[in-house]
N, C-alpha and C positions, 0 to 999 in steps of 0.2 A: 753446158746448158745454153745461158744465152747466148754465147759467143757464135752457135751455131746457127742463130737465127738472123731474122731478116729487118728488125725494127719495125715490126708492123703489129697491128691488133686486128685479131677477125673476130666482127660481130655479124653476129646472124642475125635477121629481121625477119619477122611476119607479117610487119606493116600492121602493124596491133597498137597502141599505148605504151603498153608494155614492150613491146620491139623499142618504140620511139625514145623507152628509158634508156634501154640498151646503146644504142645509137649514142644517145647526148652523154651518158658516162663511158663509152669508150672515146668518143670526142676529146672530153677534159682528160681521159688517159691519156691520149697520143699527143697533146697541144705540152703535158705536163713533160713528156718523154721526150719531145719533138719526133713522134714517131710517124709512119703512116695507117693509114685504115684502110681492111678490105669491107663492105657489108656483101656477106651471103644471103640467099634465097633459098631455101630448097624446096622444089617443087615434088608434091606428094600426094597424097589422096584427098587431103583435106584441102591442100589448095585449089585442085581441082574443081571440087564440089562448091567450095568457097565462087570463084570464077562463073561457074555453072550457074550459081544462083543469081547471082550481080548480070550476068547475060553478059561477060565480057572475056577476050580470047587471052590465050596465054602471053599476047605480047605485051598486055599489061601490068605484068611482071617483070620487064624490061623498063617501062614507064615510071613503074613505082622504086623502081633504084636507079635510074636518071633522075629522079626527082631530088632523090635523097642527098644522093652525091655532088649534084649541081648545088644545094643547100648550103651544105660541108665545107665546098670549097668556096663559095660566096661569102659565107658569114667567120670561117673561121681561120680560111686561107690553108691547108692540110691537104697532105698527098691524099688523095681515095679514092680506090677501084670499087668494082662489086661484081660478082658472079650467080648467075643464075643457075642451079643444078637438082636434075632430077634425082629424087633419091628416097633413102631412109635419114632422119636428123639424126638419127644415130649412129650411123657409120658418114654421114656426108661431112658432117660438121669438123670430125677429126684428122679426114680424108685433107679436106682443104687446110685447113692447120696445119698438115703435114707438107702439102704441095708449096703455101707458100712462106713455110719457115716462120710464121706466127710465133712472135715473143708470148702474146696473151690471146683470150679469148673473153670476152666479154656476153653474156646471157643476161636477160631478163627471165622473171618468171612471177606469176602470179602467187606462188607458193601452192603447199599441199593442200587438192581440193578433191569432191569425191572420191570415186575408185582407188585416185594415185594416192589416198592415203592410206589404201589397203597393200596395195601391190608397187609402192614406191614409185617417184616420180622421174617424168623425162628428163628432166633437165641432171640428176644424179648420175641415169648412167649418159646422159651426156658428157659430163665430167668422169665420167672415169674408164673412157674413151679415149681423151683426147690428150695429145703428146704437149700439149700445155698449158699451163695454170690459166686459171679458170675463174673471170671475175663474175660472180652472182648478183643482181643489182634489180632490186622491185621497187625504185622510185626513181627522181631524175637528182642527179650527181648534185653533190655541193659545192660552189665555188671555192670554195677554200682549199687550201695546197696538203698535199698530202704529207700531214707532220706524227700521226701516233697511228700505231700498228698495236695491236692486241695477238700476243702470242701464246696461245693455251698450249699448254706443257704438262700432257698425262701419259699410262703407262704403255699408251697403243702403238705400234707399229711403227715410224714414219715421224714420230711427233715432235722428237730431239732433232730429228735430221734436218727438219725445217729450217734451223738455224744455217743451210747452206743459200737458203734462198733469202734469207734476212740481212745477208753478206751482200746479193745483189741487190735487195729492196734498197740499203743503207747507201750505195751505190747510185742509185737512181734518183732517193728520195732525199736523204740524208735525214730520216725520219726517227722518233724514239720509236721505241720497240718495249711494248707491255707484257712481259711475263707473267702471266695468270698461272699456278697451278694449282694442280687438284691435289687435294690435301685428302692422303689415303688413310683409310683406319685403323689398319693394322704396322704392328713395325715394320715387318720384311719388307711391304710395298713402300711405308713411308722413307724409309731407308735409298730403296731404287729413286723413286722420284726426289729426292735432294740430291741422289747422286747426278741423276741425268741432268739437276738445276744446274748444278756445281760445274759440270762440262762445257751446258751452253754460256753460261755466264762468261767461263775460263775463253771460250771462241767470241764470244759479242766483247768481250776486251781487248782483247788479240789485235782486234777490226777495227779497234775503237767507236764503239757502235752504243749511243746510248742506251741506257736498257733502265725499266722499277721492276719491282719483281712482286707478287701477291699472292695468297694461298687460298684458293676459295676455302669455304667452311665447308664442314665434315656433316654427309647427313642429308645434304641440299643439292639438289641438281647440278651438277658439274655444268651442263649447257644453259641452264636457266640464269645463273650466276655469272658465268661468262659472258652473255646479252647482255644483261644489267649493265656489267661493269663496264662492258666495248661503248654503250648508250652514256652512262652516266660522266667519262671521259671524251666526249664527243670524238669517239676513234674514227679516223679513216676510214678502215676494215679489218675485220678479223682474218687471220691465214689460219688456216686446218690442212692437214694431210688426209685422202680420200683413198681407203683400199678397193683398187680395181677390181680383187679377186673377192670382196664379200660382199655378198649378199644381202640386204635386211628386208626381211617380213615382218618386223615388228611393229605391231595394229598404232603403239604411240611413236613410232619413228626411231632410226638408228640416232646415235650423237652425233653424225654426220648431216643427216636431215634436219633435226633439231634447229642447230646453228643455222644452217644453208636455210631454210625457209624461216627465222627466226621472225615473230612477229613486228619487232621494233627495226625490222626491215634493214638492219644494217649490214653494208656490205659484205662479204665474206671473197677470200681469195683461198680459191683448191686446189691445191697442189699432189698430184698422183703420187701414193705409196710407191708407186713403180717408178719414179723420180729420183726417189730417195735412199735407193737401198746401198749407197756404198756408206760406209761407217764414218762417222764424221772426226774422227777420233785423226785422221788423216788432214784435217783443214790446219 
């Protein structure tokens, strides 16, 4: 996974607030990592029109990430490029991930607003797109170093296996690691879910990886309860697992969305179901 990459973070920018969040928490990612930064552009319909209105040519998009970058490396001393590319943000974004071996990907997002909370939002299948994890971030970073990770551990897809990227989190950060899980109603489930506790525990030992472990209540929002808790222990960010292959039309939002747009705005790290599909049973 990582080994294959390049030490670097691509954030994309709109040149928005929100862009600007983007920006200053991949900042403190890279400075934390000693990594480098690319900032993307992607130029699209809405940019266009955007330019069109302001009365000003497309080379001021070139302006507006000279500007950035000159920033970046003034105030904070950090490698950083930027590229400017015509496209769709849904295929560009991943594209370039892909080109220049991107460890992360850093977004902003205003969260779920009109339509996209009918028809699910950009920035989701942004992430589940793109060949790697994926930091979601709707305010500007916190100085402080990144020491607790909140680990929700339910019966989906993807969710145990996390624990291979907790390996390289522990690696980078030398962070605790919060095991939340959902506390299922029934035996059979409740049964799997100790079982799946019982494995990653047995792996986050292994690594010697600190780890608490927690069960939410039975009855109460699995996602509602996990915000609380990631808020009430001033976490980092939260890590989820994101299935590329589903779909959600659901009018109050999948559990992926939930977290991801969560209102107490705390970060979240997405890591593709399609990431994680060798068995961990192997670590």
């Amino acid at each position: 996974m990582q080994s294959e990459k390049n030490n670097t973070i691509l954030v994309p920018s709109d040149f928005t607030q929100i862009g600007q969040y983007a920006v200053d928490n991949a900042v403190k990612l890279a400075k934390d990592l000693n990594f480098s930064i690319c900032v993307l552009h992607v130029i699209n319909k809405e940019t266009k029109k955007s330019l069109e209105k302001q009365n000003k040519t497309i080379e001021y998009v070139d302006e507006q990430l000279t500007s950035i970058t000159d920033r970046i490396r003034k105030e904070h001393n950090i490698e950083v490029s930027s590229i400017a590319r015509e496209g769709s943000i849904f295929s560009v974004i991943a594209e370039v991930a892909e080109e220049i071996k991107a460890n992360y990907v850093v977004i902003g997002t205003h969260g779920k607003k009109g339509l996209q909370f009918l028809v699910g939002s950009f920035v989701l299948k942004v992430i589940k797109r793109s060949p790697a994890p994926v930091f979601v971030v709707q305010k500007p970073p916190v100085n402080n170093k990144v020491t607790d990770i909140v680990f929700p551990l339910n019966l989906d897809p993807g969710s145990k296996q996390k624990v291979k990227w907790a390996i390289i989190l522990n690696e980078q950060f030398n962070a605790k690691f919060h095991l939340y899980v959902d506390n299922q109603s029934d035996e059979f489930s409740q049964n799997r879910i100790k079982g799946d506790l019982k494995q990653v525990k047995k792996i986050l030992e292994k690594h010697n990886i600190s780890y608490s472990e927690r069960f939410s209540e039975k009855k109460i929002s699995f996602a509602r309860q996990l915000v609380d808790y990631a808020k009430n222990i001033n976490s980092s960010f939260i890590m989820v697992s994101t299935d590329p292959d589903k779909t959600s039309i659901h009018p109050f939002g999948s559990y992926d969305e939930r977290i991801i747009y969560n209102q107490e705005k705390v970060p979240v790290m997405c890591i593709n179901a399609q990431e994680l599909k060798i068995l961990i049973g192997g670590l």
